[in-house]
Backbone as CSV, one residue per row, in Angstrom:
resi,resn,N_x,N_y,N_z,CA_x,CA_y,CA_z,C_x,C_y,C_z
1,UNK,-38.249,-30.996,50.325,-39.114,-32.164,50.295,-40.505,-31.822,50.820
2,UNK,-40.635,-31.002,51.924,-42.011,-30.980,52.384,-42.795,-29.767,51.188
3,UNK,-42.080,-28.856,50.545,-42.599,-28.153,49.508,-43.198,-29.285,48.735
4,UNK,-42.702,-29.962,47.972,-42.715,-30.817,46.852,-43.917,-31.658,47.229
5,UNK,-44.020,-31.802,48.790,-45.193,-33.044,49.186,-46.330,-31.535,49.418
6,UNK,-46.524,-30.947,49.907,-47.238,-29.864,50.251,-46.955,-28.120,49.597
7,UNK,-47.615,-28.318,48.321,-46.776,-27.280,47.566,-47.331,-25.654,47.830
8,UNK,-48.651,-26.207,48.596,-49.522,-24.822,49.306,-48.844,-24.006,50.106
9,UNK,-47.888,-24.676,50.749,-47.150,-24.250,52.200,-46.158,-23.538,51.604
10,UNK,-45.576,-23.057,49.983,-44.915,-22.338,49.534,-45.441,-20.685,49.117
11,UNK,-44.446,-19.718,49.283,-45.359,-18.645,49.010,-45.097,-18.679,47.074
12,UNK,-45.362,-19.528,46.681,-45.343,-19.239,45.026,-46.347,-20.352,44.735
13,UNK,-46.612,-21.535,45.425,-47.181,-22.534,45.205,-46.891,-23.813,44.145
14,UNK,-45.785,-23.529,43.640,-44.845,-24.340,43.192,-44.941,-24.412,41.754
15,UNK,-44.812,-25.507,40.962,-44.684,-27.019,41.486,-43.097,-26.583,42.007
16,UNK,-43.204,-27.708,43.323,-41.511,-27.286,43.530,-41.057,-29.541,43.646
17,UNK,-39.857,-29.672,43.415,-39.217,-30.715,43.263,-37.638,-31.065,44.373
18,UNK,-38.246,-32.088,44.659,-36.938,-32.579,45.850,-35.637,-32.469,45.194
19,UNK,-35.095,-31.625,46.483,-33.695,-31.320,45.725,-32.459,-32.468,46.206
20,UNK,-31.801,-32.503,44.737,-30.370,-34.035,44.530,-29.329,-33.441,44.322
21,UNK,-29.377,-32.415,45.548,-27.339,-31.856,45.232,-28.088,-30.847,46.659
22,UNK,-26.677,-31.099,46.956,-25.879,-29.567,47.846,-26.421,-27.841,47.036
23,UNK,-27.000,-27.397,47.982,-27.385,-25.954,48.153,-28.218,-25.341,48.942
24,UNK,-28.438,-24.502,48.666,-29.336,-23.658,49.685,-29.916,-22.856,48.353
25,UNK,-31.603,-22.776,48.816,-32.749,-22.720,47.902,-33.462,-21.846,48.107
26,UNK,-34.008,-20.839,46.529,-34.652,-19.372,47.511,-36.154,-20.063,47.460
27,UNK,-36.222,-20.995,47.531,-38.226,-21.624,47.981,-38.038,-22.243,49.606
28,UNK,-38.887,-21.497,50.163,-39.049,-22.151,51.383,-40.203,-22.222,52.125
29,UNK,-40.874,-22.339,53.307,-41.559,-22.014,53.641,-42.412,-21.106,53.902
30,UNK,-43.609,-20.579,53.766,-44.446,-19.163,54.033,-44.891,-19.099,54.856
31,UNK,-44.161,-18.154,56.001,-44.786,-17.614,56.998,-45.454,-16.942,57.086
32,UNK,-46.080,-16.567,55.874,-47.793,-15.565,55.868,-48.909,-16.208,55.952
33,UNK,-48.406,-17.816,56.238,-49.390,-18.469,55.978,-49.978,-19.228,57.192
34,UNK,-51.012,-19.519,57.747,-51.548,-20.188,59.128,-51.103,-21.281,58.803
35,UNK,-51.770,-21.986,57.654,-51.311,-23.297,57.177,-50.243,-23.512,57.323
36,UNK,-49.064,-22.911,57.197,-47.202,-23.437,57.675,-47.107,-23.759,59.278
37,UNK,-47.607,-22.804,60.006,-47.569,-23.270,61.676,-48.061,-24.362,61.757
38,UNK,-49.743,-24.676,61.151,-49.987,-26.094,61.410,-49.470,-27.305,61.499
39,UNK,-48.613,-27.044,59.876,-47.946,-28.124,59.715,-46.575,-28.270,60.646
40,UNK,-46.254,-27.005,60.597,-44.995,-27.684,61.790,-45.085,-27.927,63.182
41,UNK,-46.006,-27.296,63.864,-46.795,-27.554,65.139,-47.221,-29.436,64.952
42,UNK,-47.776,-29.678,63.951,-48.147,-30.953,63.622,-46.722,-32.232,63.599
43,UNK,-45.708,-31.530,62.935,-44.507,-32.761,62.628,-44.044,-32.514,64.105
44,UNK,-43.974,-31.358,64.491,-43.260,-30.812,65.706,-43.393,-32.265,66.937
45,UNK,-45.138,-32.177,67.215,-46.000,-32.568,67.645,-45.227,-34.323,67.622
46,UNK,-45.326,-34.313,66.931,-44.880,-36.159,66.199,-43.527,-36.120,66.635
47,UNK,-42.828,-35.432,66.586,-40.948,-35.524,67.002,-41.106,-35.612,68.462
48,UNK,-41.856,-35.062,68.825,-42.327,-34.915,70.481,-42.340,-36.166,71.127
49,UNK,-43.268,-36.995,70.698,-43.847,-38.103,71.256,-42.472,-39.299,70.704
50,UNK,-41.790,-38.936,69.368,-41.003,-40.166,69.296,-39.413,-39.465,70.140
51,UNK,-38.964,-38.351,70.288,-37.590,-38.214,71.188,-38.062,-37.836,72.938
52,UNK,-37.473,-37.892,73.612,-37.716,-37.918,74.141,-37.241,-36.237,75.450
53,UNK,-35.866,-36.092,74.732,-34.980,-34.923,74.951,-35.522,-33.972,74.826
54,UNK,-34.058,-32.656,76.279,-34.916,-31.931,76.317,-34.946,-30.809,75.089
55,UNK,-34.356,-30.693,74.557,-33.982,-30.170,73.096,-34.398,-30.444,71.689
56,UNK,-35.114,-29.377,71.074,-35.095,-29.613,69.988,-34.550,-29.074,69.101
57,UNK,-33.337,-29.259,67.766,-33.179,-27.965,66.741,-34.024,-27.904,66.052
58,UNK,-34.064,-26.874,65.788,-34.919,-26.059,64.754,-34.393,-25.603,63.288
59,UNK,-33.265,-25.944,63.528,-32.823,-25.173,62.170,-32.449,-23.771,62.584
60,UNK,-33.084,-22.720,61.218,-33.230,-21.879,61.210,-31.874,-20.752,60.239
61,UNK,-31.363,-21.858,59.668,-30.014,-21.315,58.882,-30.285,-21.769,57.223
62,UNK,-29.358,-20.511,56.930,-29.708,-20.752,55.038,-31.007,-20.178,54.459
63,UNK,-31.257,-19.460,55.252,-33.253,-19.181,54.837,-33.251,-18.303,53.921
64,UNK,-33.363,-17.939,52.696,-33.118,-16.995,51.788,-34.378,-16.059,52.065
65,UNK,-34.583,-14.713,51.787,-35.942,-13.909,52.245,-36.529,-13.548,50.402
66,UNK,-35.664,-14.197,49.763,-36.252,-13.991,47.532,-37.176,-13.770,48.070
67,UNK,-38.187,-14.977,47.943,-39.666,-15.174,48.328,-40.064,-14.447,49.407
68,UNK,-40.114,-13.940,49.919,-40.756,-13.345,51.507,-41.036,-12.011,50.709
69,UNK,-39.900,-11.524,50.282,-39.865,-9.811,50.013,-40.762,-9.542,49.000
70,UNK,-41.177,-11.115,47.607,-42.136,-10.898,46.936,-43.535,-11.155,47.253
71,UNK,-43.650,-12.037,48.055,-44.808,-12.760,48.904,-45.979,-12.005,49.042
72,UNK,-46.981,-11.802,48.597,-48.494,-10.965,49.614,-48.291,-11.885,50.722
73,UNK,-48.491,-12.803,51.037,-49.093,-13.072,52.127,-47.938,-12.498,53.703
74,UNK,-46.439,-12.925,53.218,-45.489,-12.725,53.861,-45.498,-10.960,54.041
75,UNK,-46.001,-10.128,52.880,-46.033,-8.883,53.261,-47.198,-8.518,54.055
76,UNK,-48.129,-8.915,54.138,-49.283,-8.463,54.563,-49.186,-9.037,56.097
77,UNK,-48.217,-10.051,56.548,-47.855,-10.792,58.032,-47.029,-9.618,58.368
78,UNK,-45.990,-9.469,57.403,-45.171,-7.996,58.010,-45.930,-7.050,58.615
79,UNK,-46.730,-6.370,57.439,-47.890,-4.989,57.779,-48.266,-5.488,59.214
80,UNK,-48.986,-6.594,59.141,-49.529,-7.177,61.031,-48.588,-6.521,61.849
81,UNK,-47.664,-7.542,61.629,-46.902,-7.346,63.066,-46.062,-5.912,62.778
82,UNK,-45.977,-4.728,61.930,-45.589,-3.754,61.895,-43.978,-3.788,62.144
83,UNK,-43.641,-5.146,61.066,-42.384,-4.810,61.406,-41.561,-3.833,60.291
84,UNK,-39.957,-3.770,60.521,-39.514,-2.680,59.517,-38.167,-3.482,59.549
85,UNK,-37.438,-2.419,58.970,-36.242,-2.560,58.451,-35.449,-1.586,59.689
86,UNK,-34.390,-2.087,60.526,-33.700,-2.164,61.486,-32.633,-2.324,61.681
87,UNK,-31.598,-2.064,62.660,-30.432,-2.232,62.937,-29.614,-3.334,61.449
88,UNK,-29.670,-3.170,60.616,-28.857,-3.450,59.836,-29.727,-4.881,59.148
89,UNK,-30.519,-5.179,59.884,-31.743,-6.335,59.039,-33.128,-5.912,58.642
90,UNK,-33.333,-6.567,57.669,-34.421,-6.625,56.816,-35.871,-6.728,57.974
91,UNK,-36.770,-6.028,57.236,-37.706,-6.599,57.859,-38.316,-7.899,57.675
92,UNK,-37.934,-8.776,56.937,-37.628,-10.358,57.200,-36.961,-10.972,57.771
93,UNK,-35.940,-10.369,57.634,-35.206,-11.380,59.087,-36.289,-11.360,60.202
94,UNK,-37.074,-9.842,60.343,-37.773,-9.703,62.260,-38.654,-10.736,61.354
95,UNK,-39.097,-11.324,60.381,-40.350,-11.823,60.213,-39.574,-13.577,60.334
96,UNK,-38.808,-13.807,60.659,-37.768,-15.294,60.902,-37.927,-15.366,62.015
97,UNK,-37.396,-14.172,62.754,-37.606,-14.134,64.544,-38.800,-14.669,64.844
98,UNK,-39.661,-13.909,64.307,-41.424,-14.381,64.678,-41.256,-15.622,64.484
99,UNK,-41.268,-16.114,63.611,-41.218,-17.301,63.279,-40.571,-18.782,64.320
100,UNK,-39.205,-18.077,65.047,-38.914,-18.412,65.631,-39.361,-18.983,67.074
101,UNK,-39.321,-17.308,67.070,-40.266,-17.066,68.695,-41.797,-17.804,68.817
102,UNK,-42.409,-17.993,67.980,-43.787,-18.696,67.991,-43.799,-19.744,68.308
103,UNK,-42.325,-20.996,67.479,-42.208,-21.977,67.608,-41.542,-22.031,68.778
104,UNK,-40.632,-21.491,69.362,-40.389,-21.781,70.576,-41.188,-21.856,71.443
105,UNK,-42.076,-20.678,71.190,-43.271,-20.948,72.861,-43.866,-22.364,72.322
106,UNK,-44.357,-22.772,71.092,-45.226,-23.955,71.304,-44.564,-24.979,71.834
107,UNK,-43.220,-24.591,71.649,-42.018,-26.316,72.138,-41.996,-26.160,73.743
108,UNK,-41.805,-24.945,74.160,-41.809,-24.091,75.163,-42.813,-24.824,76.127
109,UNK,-44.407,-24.417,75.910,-45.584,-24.976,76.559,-45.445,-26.476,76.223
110,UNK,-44.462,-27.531,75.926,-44.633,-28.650,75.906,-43.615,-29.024,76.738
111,UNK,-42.641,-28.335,77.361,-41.708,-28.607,78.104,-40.124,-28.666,77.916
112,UNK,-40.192,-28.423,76.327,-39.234,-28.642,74.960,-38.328,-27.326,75.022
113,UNK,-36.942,-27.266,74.851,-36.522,-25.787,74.867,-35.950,-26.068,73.217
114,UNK,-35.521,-25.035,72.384,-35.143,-25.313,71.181,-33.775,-24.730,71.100
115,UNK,-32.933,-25.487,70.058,-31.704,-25.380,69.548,-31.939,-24.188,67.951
116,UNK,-31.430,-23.312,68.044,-31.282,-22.700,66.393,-29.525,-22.072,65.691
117,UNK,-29.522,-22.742,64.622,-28.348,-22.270,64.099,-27.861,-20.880,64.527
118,UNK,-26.957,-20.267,64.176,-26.387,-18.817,64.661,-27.375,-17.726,63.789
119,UNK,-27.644,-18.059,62.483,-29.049,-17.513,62.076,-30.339,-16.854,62.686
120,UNK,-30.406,-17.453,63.781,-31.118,-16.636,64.422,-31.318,-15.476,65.515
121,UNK,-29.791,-15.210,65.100,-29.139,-14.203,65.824,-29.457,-12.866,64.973
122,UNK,-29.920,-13.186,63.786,-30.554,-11.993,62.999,-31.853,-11.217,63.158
123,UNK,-32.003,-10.528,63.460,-33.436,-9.516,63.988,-33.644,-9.743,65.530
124,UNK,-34.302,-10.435,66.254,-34.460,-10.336,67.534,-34.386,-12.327,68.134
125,UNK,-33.345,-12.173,68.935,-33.451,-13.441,68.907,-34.694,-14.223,70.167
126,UNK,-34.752,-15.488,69.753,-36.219,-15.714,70.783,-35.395,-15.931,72.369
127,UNK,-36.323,-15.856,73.437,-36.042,-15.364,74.512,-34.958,-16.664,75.562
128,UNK,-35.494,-17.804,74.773,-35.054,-19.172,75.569,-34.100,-20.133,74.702
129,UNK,-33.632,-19.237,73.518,-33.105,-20.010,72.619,-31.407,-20.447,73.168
130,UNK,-30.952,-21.166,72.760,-29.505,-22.141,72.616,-29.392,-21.465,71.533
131,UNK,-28.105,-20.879,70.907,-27.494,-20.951,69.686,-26.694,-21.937,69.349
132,UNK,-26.176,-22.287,68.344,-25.152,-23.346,67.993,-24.900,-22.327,66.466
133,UNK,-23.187,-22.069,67.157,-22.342,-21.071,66.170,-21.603,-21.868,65.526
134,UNK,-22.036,-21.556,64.140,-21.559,-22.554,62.699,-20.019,-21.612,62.125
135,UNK,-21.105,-20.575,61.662,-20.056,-19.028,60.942,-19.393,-19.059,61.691
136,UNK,-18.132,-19.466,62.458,-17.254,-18.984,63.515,-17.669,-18.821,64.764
137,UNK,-17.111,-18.172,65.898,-17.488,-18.256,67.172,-18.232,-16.970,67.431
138,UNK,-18.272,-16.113,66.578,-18.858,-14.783,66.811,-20.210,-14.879,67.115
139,UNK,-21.010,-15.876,66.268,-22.865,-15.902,66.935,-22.409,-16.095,68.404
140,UNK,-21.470,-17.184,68.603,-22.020,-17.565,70.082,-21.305,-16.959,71.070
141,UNK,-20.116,-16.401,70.653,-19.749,-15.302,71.212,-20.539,-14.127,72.195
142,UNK,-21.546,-13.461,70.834,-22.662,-13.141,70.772,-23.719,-13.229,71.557
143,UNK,-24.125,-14.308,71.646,-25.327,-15.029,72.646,-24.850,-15.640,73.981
144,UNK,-23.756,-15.822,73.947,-23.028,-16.065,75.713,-23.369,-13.963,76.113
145,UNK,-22.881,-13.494,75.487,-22.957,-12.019,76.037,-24.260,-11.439,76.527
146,UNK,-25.307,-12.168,75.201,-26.690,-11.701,75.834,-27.333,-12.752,76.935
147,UNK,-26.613,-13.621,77.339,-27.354,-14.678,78.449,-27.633,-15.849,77.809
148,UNK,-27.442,-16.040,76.651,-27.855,-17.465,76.217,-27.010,-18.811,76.433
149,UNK,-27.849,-19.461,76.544,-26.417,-20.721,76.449,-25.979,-20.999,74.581
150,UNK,-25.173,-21.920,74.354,-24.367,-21.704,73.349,-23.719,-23.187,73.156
151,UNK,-23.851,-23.454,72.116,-22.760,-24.958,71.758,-22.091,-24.202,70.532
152,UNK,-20.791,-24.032,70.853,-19.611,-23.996,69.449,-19.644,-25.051,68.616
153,UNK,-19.993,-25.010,67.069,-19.397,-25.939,66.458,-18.820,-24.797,64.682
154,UNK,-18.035,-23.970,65.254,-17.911,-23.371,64.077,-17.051,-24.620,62.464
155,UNK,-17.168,-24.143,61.540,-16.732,-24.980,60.386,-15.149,-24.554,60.637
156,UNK,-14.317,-23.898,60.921,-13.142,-24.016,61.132,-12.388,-25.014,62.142
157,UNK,-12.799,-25.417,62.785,-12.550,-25.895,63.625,-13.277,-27.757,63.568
158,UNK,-15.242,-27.420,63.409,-15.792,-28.825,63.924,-16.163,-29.560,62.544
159,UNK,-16.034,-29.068,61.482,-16.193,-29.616,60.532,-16.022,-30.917,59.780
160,UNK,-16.354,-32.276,60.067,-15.641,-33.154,59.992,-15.992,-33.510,58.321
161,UNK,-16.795,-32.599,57.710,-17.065,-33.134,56.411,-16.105,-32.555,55.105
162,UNK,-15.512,-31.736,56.180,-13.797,-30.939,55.081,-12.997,-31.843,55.136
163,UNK,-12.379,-31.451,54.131,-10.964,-32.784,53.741,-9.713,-32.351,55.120
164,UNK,-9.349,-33.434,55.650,-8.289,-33.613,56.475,-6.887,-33.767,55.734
165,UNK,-6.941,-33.635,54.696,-5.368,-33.482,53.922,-5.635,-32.227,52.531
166,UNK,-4.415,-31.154,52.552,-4.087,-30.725,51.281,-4.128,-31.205,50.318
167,UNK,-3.816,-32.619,50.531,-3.883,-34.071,48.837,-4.897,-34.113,48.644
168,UNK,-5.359,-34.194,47.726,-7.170,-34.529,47.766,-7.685,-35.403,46.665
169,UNK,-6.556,-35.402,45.658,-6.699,-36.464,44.642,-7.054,-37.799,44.764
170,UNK,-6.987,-38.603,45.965,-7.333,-39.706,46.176,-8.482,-39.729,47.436
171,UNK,-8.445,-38.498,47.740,-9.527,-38.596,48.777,-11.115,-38.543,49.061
172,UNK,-12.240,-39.425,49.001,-13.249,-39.175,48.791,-13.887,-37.912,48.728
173,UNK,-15.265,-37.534,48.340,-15.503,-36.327,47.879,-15.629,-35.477,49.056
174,UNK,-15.379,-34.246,49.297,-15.684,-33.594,50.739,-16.278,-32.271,49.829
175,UNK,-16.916,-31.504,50.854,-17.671,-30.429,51.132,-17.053,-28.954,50.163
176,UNK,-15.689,-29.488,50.583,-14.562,-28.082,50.665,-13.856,-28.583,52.058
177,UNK,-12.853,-27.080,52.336,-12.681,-27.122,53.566,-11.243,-27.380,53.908
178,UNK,-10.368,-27.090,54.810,-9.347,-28.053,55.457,-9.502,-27.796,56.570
179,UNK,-9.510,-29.117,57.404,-9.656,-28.828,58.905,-8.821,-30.680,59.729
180,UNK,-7.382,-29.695,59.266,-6.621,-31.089,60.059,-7.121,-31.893,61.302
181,UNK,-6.673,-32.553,61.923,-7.006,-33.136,63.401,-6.196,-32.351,64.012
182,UNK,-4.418,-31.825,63.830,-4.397,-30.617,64.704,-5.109,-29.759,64.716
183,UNK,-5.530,-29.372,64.188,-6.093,-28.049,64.234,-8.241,-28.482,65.035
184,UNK,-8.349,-29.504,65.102,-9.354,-29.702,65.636,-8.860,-30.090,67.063
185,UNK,-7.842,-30.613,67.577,-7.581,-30.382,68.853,-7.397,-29.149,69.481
186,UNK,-6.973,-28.495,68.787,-6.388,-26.683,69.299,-7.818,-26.059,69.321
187,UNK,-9.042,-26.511,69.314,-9.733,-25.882,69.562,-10.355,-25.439,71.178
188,UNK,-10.602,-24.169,71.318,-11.155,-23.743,72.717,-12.496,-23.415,72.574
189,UNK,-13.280,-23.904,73.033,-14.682,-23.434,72.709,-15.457,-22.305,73.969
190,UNK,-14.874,-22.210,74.509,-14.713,-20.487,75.499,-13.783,-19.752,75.269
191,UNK,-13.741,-18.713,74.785,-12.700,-17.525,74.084,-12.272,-16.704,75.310
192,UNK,-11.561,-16.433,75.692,-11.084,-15.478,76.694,-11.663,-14.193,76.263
193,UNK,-12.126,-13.215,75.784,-13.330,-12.349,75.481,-14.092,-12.347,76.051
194,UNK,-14.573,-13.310,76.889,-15.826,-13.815,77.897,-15.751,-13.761,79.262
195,UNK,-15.951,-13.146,80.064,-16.517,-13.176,81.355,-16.527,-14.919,81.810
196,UNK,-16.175,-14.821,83.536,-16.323,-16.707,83.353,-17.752,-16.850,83.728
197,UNK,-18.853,-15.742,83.916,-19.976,-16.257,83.548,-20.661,-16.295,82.432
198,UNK,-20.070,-15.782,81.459,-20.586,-15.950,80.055,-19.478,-17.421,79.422
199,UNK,-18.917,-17.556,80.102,-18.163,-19.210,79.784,-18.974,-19.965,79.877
200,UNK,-19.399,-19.717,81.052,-20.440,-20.688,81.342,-21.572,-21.078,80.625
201,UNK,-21.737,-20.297,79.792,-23.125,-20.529,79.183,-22.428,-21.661,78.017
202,UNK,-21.395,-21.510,77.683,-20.899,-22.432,76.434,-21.155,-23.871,77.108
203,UNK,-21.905,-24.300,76.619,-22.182,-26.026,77.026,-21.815,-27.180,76.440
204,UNK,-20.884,-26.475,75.190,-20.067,-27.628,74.768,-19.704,-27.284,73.445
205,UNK,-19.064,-28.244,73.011,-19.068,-28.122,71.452,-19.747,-29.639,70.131
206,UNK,-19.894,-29.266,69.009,-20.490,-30.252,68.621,-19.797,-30.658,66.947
207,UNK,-18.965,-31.722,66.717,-18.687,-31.847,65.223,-19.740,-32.181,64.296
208,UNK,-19.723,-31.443,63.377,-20.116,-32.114,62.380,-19.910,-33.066,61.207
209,UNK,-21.091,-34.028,60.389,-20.697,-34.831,59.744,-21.132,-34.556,58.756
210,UNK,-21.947,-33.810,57.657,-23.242,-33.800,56.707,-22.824,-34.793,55.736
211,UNK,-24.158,-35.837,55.094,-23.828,-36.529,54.327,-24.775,-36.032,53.026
């Protein structure tokens, strides 16, 4: 949607069109571009003044790099910051991190700490971030180990938008998925794998609903 309203802020420049179905899209935002910080520094800015919490998510999951890897502008932000290709990620992913890390300090200097999907556990993660582990418990697994705090809500377990029965013929439309109510009670959202000070960092867990 914000492509479609602001089609500059794409690295192809569009025309791009609001999407009416379930997916994940290789048009997204251009981080080669000054103009993209503005604007999200700007909505950022506006979420600020209307929540009040100390948290913000960010997202940061589903980000396809299509566009980035063809991008001038996204390559020529790479060349800047001299990033490369690394421990098993792209040098886009480190160009997500940035991305990350930038927006955190601005939420950061406002008093704001930020929430990011397990996604941003790819290239370098930012220094003050919360994860919230979707893919299973392994991001946050992950980020309890490096010091982070952590909310579990993996889809095996918190998924409330998977079908709760094998029957499905009469059952409104769901996602995919099976994720009984047993099996959502049996959940532990500190893994014995963990140190009880890396337990600690797990601060909870969170279901989901997507509509």
């Amino acid at each position: 949607a914000a492509l479609a309203a602001y089609p500059e802020l794409g690295c192809t420049g569009g025309p791009y069109e609001v999407a009416d179905s379930w997916g994940v899209f290789d048009d997204v935002l251009c981080p080669g571009k000054e103009e993209t910080f503005t604007f999200l520094e700007s909505v950022l800015s506006e979420v600020i003044e209307l929540f009040p919490s100390e948290y913000i998510h960010i997202g940061g999951d589903e980000c396809p790099k299509v566009r980035w890897e063809e991008c001038p502008d996204c390559q020529t932000r790479i060349k800047e910051l001299n990033l490369k290709d690394k421990e098993g990620h792209k040098a886009e992913h480190y160009l997500q991190s940035y991305v990350t890390a930038r927006i955190e300090k601005f939420l950061n200097d406002k008093g704001k700490s930020i929430i990011g999907w397990d996604e941003i556990l790819e290239g370098e993660l930012a220094p003050n971030a919360t994860v919230m582990s979707w893919r299973g418990m392994e991001g946050g697994i992950q980020a309890a180990q490096m010091g982070h705090d952590v909310i579990m809500t993996p889809t095996t377990y918190c998924y409330f938008d998977y079908y709760q029965t094998q029957n499905t013929d009469e059952e409104p439309l769901a996602i995919g998925g099976y994720v009984p109510i047993e099996k959502v009670y049996s959940f532990e959202p500190a893994p014995d794998i963990l140190t009880e000070g890396q337990k600690a960092r797990i601060l909870g867990l969170q279901a989901n609903l997507w509509t």
